[in-house]
N, C-alpha and C positions, 0 to 999 in steps of 0.2 A: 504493500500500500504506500509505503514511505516512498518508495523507488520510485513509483507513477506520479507522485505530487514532484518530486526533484524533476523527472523528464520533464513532466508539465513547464516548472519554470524556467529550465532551462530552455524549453523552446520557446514562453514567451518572450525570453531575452533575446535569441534570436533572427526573431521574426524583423521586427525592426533594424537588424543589422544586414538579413538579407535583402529589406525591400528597399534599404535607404539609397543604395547606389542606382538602383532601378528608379526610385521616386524621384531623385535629382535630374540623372537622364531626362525624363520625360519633361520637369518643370523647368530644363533649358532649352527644350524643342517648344513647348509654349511659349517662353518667352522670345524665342528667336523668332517665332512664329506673328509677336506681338496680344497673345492671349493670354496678357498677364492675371485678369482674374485669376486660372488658375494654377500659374505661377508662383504666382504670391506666398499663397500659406504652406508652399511646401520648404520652397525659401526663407520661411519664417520661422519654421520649426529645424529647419536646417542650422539657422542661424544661431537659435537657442546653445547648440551643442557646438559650434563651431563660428563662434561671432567676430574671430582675425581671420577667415577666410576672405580675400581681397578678393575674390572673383564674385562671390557673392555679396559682399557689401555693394559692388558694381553694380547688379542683378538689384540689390531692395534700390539702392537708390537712385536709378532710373527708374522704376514703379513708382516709386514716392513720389517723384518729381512729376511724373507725367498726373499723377491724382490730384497734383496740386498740395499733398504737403510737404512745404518745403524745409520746413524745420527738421523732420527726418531726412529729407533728402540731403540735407547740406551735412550730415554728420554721417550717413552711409557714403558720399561721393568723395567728402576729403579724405574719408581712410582709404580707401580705394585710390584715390589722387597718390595719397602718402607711399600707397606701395606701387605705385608708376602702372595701374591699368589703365592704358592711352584711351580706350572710350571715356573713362573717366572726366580725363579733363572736358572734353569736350562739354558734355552734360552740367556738369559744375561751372563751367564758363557762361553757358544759357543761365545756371541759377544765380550765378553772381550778379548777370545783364537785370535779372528781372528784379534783384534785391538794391537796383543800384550802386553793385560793387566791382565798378569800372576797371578799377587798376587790379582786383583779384582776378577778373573776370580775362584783363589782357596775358597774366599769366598763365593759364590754364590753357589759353587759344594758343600761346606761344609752347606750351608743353606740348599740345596737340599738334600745331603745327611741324615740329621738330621728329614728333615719331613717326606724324605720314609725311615723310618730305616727297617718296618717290609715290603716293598714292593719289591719283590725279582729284578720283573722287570725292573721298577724304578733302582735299582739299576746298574742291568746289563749294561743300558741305559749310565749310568752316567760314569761308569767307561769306555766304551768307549770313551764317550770325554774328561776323565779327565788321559787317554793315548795318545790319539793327542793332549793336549795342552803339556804334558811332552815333545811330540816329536819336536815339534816346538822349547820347550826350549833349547833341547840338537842342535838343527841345526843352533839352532840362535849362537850357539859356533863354528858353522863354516862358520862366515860367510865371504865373500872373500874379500879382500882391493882392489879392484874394483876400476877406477877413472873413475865419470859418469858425462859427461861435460855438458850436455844438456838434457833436456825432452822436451817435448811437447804433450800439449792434445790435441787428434783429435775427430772425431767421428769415431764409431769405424767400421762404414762403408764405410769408405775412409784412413784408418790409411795405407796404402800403402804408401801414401802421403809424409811421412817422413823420408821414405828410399829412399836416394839417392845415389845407388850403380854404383859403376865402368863399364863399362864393363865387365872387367877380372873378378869380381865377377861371372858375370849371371844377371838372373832379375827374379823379381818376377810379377805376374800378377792375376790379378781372373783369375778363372777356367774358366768363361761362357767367358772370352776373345776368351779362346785358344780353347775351347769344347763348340760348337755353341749349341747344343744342351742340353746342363749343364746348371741348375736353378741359376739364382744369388745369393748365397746361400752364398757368403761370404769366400768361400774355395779356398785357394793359391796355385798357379803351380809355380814351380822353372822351368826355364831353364838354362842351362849352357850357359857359354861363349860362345864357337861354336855349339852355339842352335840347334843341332847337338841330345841333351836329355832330357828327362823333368819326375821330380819327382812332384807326385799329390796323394792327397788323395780321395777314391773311397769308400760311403756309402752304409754300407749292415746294412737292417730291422733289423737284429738279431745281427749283431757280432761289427754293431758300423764301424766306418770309417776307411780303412788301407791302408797303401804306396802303389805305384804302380812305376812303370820308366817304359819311353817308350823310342825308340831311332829312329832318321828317318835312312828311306830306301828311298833313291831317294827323292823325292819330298814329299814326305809322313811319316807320323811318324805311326811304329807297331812295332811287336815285344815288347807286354807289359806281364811285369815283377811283380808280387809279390814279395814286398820286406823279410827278412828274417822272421819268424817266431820268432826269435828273437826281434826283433823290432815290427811286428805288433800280439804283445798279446793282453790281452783286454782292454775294453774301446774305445776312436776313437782316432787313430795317425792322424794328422794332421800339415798343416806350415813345410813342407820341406824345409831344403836350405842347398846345397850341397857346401864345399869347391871345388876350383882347384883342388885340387889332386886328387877329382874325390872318394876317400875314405871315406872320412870325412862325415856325415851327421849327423846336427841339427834336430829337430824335436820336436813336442808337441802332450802330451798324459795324458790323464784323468785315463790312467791305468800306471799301473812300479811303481806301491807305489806313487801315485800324492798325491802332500798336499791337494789338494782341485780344481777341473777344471782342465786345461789344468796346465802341469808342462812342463819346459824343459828340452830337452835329448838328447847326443851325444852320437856317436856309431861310427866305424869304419867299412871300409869292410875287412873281413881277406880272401887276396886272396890264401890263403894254402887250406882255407875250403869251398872258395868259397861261403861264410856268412857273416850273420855281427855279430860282437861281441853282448853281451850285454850291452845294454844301461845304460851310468851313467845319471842318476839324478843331475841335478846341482844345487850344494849350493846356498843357499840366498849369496846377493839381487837379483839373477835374480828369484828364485824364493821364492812362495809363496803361503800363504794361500786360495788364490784368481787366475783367468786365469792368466796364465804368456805365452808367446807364441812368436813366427818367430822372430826367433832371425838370423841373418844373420851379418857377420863379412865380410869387406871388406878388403884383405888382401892390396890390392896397396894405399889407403885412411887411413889406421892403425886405423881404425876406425870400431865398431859393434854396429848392433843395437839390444832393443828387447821389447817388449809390455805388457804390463800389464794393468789391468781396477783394482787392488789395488786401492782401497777410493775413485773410480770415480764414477760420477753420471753413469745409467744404458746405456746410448748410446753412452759414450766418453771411452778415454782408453787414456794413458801415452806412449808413444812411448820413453822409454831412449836411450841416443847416451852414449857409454864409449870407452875406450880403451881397448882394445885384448889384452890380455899378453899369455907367449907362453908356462905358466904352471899356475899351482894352487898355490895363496898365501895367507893365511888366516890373518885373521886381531888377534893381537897379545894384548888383554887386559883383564885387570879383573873388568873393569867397564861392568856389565851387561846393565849397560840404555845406555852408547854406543855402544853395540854388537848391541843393538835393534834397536838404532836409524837408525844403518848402514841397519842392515836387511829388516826395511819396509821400507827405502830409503825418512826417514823424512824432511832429506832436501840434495840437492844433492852437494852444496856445502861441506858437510862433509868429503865429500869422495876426494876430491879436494886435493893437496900437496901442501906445502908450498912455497908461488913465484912462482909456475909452473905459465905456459902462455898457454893456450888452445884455443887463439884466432886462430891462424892456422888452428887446428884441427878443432874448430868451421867451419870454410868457406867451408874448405872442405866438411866438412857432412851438408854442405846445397846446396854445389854444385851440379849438377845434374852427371856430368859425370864426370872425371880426365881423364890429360893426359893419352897416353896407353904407354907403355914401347915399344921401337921397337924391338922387338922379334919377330924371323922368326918362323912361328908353322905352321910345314908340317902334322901335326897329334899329337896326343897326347895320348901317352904310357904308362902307368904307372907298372913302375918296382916292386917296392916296399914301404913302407907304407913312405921314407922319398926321394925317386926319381920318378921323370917321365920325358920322353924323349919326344921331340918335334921336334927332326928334326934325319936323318941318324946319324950325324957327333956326336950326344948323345954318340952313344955306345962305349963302351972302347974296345969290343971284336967282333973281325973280324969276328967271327963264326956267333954271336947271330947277327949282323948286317947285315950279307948275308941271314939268317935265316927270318928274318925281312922284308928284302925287298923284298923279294919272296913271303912273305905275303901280302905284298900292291902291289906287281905286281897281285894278284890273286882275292883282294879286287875290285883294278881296271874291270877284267872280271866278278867282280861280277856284279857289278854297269851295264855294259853292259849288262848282261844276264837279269837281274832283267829289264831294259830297256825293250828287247827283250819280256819276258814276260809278263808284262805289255801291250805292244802293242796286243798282242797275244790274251791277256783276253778280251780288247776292242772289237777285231773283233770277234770273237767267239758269240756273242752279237749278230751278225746279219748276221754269217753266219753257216748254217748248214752243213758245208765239216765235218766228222769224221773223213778228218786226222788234222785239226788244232787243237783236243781233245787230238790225241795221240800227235802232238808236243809240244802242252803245257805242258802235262805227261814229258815228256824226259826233256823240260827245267827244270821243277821244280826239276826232280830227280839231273841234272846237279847244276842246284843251291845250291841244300840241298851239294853235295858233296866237291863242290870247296867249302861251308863255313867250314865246317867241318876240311879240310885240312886249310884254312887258321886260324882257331882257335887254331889250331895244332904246327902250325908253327910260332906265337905266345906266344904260352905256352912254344914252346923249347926254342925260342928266349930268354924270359923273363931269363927261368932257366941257362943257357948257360951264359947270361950276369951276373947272380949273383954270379952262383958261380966261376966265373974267372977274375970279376973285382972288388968285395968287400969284 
């Protein structure tokens, strides 16, 4: 009996000696495969019993890296570095780029470079990221004197949470709020103040996720919009949030030259061309190496926000609060460690002036809502890139004001007919008369006509008022 228990444990000791060379094998053809899920925990439990093996600290800390945690990655890459495996450096020279550590980051490329001198590819390789760590250096000189009063970590399934916009802003929402039928998949709808429009981003298999605006019709929102070509090139545009003026669009896009994920980008509408301009790119600190995204600026609160997962564990994300200025001003110094510090936003007090008091500011942006201004808004017009008209008594010129209200007198017949219509398609449903076919025909032909002329009448308005009161 004794002798069966001894065999027994000596074969459990065993068993893990025979399968561990076999288990290894296999968790370096996944990985060479790039299947590091299950890679991972074999090299895990590898590591337990053998954690100076420098081929495997190589092995976790490219996993790490690629999962995004870099904190493990930089401690499995520099033993690995320490014991000269030339993938190494490579890897740790990207992690050094993205931690903003330039001059480690040139070491490691020059380690790497030196071991593939005669390896064409390798090289090829290398000089591509030893061109994005250049370009970071050169952006990190532009980065903006920014004052960021507040952060906050959220999860980065709930980071809505932290915006607390105005009314007069808009609001933001998940998508699956407003689109019952939309996955919760984490993707944001803007509506406007007079919820009245709503920009959202719409996922294609092939071309990645692009802007969309709808606008309600009666009770209902249609009339959906592809945004400009301009705006949605490649990569997925995502996190719309439109100013007041109705022109202005923020956004985020993994294409437009992105450092890395999601970047942010503003853009204009130019109503000459009926498009929108091209998108600028905005300088650090808003962005970064890493997702930067939904930035949204409260103009009645003086206050903006905007997200980053920069240095965050995998399911949280930084939500910063700053102040909106109402141009570009760059931070003015030739200490490089403080460009840096400003631009990965090391500490946010930096950015802070001297004696300022930001306790106000603070309440406000934890406020949920602010007072609303009383302002009377019969409709909202917009003239051009620095007016919009919100009631008759706007226009300085009598012409484009008569022009105008003929317009919203014709709006109004829309709103009716479209009513009209509406009823028309319900019955139709359950009755089979072929002239309710032909008068739904006639409405729609009526409807398509009276929008047309009030578009019209619009457009002359708009022109009429520029050029005889500006």
């Amino acid at each position: 009996m004794k002798v069966h228990h001894i065999l027994f444990a000596v074969i459990l000791l065993l068993v893990p000696v025979l399968l561990k060379g076999q288990t290894v094998d296999d968790a370096k053809k996944w990985y060479l495969e790039g299947n590091y899920t299950q890679a991972k925990p074999v090299f895990e439990a590898e590591y337990q019993t053998n954690p100076n093996n420098a081929p495997l600290n190589q092995w976790l800390g490219v996993i790490a890296y690629t999962e995004g945690d870099y904190q493990k990655a930089q401690k499995f890459l520099e033993f690995a570095s320490q014991k000269n495996i030339p993938e190494s450096y490579l890897y740790l020279g990207q992690l050094y780029t993205k931690m903003y550590q330039f001059a480690d980051a040139d070491k490691e490329f020059a380690k790497y470079e030196r071991a593939n001198r005669r390896n064409k590819e390798a090289l090829a390789k290398l000089t591509t990221h030893k061109e994005y760590a250049d370009k970071l250096k050169r952006l990190i000189n532009r980065t903006e004197d920014i004052q960021i009063i507040d952060s906050l970590i959220v999860p980065k399934s709930d980071f809505l949470s932290a915006y607390k916009l105005s009314t007069s802003a808009g609001s933001l929402q998940p998508m699956s709020n407003f689109f019952r039928n939309q996955p919760n998949n984490n993707q944001i709808l803007f509506v406007n103040e007079r919820q009245d429009k709503i920009y959202y981003p719409l996922s294609d298999a092939v071309f990645g996720s692009k802007l969309y605006s709808m606008e309600k019709l009666l009770d209902n929102f249609g009339n959906e919009k592809r945004l400009s070509e301009s705006v949605n090139q490649s990569g997925d545009q995502a996190y719309p949030f439109v100013m007041p003026d109705g022109l202005t669009i923020y956004f985020s896009s993994t294409g437009h030259g992105s450092l890395g994920g999601y970047d942010l980008f503003v853009t204009r509408f130019n109503l000459a061309t009926n498009s929108h301009l091209t998108p600028n790119q905005l300088n650090m600190p808003f962005n970064s190496p890493f997702n930067d995204y939904m930035m949204a600026i409260d103009e009645e609160k003086g206050i903006g926000w905007f997200a980053s997962d920069r240095f965050q564990p995998k399911d949280s994300v930084c939500v910063y609060t700053f102040i909106p200025s109402s141009g570009v001003t760059l931070l003015e110094s030739e200490d490089v460690g403080y460009l840096t510090t400003r631009a990965k936003i090391s500490s946010i007090k930096d950015s802070w002036k001297a004696d300022a008091d930001y306790s106000s500011l603070l309440q406000r942006s934890h406020t949920a809502t602010a007072p609303q201004r009383n302002t009377q808004r019969d409709f909202t017009f917009v003239i051009n890139d620095e007016q919009t008209y919100y009631t008759l008594s706007d226009f300085k010129n009598a012409s484009a004001r008569s022009l105008f209200s003929k317009a919203i007198d014709l709006e109004n017949q829309l709103k009716q007919l479209e009513n009209d219509l509406s009823e028309k398609r319900n019955q139709i449903a359950g009755d089979a008369n072929p002239s309710l076919g032909t008068t739904i025909l006639n409405l729609e032909k009526e409807t398509e006509n009276i929008f047309k002329e009030m578009e019209s009448l619009k457009f002359r308005a708009r022109n009429e008022e520029i050029r005889n009161s500006f």
